[in-house]
N, C-alpha and C positions, 0 to 999 in steps of 0.2 A: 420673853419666851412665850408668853400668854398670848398675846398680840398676833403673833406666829399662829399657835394652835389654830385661834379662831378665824383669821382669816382660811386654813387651810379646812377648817369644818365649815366655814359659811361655801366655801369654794366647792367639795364636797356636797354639800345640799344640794347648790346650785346642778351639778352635773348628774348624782341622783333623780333629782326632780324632771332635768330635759332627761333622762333616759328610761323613767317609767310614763312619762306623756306620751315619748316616739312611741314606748310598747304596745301603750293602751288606744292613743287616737293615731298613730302615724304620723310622719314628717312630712306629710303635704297638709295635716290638718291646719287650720285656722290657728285654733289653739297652741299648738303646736310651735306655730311661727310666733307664736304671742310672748307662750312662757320662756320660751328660747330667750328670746330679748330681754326682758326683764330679769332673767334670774343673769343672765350672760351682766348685765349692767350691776347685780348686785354682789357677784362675783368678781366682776374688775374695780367697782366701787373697794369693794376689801380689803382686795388686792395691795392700791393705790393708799388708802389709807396708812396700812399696815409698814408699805417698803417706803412709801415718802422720795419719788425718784426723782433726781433734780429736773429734769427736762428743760436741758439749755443746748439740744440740740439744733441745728441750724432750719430745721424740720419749721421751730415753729417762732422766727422772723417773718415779717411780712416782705413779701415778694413784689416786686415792682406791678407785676400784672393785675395786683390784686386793687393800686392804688384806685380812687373811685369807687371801688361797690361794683363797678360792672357786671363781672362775672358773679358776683353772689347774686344778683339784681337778679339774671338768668337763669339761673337755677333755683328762685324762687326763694330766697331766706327771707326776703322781705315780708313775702306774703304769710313765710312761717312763725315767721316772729308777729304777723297779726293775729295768726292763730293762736299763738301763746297767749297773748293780751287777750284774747274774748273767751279762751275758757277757765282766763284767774287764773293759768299755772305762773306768770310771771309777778303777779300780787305777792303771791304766796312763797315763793322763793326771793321775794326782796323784802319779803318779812320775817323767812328766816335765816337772809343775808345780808342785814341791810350794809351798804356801804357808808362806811364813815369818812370823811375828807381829813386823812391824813397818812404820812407813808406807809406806816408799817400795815395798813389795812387796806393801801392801795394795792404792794404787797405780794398781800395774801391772796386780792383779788385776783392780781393777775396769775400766781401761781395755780390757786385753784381751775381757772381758765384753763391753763396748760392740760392741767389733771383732766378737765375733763374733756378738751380738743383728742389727747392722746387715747382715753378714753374710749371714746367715742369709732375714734381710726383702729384700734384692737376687735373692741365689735361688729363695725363692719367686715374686718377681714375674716374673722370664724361666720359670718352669718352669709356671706358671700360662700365660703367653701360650701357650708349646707345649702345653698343655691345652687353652684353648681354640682352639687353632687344627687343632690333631687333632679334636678333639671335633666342628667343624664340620666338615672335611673328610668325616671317613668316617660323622656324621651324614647329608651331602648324599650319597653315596657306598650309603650303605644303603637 
């Protein structure tokens, strides 16, 4: 029941926090789009923690299209994944993840993945709706 509470007070903060930023600097600030993100991330982090969801949806199989890297190649992950390497965010999360060479940790590996592929697809979809609903706004506005 604990576990509960606090996910729904980190949850709480997080939406507090985006709604006196909009107040104070507005939804086209920089800021804005910053703390959005990060608290949205520490709020589905909680979330995820808390409810433990199996994610064996068919969602997240690899697709024939995908074989090769092509399409990530295209959209740049590569080059993302160099950015992780040069500013030591991937040192740093394989030091406080290291992988260890056996099942139950290979696992956990890949569940954790899921967590945070699904992640990741929840955040875009709310940071796209404040996209387009900015975008309309100070379209009609302009």
């Amino acid at each position: 029941m604990l576990k509960y509470v606090g996910a729904l007070f980190v949850s709480l903060f997080a939406l507090a926090t985006i709604a006196l930023l909009a107040y104070l600097q507005g939804f086209t600030s920089f800021s804005f789009a910053w703390v959005l993100n990060f608290m949205l991330m520490m709020a589905v982090s909680s979330l995820m923690q808390t409810f433990k969801p199996a994610f064996n949806a068919n969602y997240f199989n690899s697709k024939r299209w995908e074989a090769g890297g092509k399409v990530y190649r295209w959209f740049g992950v590569h080059a993302f994944r160099k950015l992780l390497l040069w500013t030591g965010w991937e040192k740093l999360h394989k030091a406080a993840n290291p992988v260890k060479k056996d099942l139950p940790a290979l696992k956990q590996l890949e569940y954790n993945t899921r967590q945070d592929d699904f992640g990741h697809l929840v955040i875009f979809f709310i940071v796209m709706v404040f996209t387009i609903w900015v975008a309309y706004q100070e379209g009609i506005a302009q």
